[in-house]
C-alpha positions in Angstrom: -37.5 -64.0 33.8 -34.5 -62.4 34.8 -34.5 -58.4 34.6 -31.3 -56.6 33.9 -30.6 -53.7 36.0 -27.7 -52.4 35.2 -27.4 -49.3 32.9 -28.9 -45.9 33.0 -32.5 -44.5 32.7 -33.4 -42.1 30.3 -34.0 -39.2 32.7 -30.2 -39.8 33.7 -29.0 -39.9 29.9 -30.8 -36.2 29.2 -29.2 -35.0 32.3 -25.3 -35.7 31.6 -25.8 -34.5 27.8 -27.5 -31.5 29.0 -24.5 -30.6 31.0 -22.1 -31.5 28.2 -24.0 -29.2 25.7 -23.6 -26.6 28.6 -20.0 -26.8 28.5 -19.8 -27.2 24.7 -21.3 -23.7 24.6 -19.6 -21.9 26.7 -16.3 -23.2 25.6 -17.7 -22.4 22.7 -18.3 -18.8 23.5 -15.1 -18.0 24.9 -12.6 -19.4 22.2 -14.5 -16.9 19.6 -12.6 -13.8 21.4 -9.5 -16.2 21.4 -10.3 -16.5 17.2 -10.3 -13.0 16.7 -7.5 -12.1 18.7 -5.3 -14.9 17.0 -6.5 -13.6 13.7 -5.4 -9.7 14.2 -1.8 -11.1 15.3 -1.5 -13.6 12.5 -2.4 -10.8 9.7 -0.1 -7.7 11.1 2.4 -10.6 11.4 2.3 -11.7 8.1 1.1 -8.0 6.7 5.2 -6.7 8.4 6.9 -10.0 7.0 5.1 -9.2 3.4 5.9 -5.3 3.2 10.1 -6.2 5.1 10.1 -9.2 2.2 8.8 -6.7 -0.5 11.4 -4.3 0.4 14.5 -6.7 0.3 13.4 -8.0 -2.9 13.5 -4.4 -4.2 16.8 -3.8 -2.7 18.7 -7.2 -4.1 17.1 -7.1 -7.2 17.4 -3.4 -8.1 13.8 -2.7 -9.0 11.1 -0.9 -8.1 8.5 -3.3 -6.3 4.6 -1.6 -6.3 2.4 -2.8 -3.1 -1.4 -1.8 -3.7 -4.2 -3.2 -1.0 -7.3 -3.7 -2.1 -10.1 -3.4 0.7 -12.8 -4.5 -1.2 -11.5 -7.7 -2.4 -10.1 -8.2 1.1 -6.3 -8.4 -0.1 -3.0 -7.0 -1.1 -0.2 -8.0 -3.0 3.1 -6.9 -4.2 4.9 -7.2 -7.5 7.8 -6.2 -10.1 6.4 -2.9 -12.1 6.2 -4.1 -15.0 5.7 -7.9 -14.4 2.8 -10.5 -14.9 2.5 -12.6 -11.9 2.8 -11.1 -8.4 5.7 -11.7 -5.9 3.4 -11.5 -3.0 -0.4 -12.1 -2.9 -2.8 -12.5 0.1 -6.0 -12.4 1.1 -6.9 -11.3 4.7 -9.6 -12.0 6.8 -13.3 -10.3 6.9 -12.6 -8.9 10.7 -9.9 -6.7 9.0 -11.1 -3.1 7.5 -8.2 -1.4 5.8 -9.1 2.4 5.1 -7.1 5.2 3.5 -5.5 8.1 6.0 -2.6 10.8 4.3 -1.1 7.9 2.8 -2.9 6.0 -0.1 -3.1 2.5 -0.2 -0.4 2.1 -3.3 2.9 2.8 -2.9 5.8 1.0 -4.3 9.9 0.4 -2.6 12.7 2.0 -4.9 16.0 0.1 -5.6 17.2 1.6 -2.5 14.4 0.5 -0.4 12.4 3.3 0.0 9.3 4.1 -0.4 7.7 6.7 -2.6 5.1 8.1 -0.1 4.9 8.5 3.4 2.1 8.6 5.8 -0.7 6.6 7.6 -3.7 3.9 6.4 -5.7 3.0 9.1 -7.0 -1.1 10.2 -10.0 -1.8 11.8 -9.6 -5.7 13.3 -12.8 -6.2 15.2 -13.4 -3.1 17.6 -10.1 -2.1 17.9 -8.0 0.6 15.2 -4.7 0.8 14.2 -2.6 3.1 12.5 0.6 1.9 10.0 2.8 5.0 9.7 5.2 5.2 7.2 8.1 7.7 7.6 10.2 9.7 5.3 13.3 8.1 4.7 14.4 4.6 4.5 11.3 3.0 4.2 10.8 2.3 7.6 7.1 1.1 9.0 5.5 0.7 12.6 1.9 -0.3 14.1 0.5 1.0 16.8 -2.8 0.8 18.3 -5.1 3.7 18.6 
């Protein structure tokens, strides 16, 4: 009877996957902060693109466009006063908290591109806040982290 020695015992087997579940874990681990910091660039990204894309159409189109986020529902959109179907609508991820500061969160871009309140709203993406200011003017926006 000839006995085949070649492959590996079982003792070996357990080893190797117990260092691959190692690695899978703490690859694991650190990609989550990666996830969350990709996720707070992605939504003030798109959240800029949105409000600069709300404020053109206003302008070319000659109307007044209304923006309203709604924190509970996780989203914000933007559309035509008077209209059905919104131009813009998005939801945003469950790390984001949007909360109220002078400025509430609805406000609508004039014909002329400017908006009819001024002020701050606040965003909460993980542990770190942020503050959207609005100024007086020409509808102008920044972010800046607190």
């Amino acid at each position: 009877m000839i006995k085949n020695k070649e492959g590996f015992t079982l003792i070996e087997t357990l080893f190797i996957f117990s260092i691959f579940l190692i690695i899978a874990t703490i690859t694991a681990v650190l990609l989550k902060t990666q996830f969350i910091h990709l996720e707070k660039i992605m939504f003030f990204s798109q959240l800029k693109s949105d409000l600069l894309y709300a404020q053109n159409y206003a302008i070319t189109h000659q109307t007044d466009v209304a923006i309203q986020i709604v924190p509970e529902e996780n989203r914000y959109f933007a559309q035509v006063k008077l209209a059905a179907d919104p131009i813009i609508s998005r939801e945003y991820p469950g790390i984001i908290e949007i909360k109220e500061g002078t400025m509430p969160l609805f406000f609508q871009y004039g014909p002329g591109g400017i908006t009819n309140k001024f002020g701050t709203f606040y965003v909460k993406a993980d542990k770190d806040q942020y503050k959207i200011t609005f100024l007086i003017g020409r509808g102008r926006f920044y972010v800046e982290k607190e």
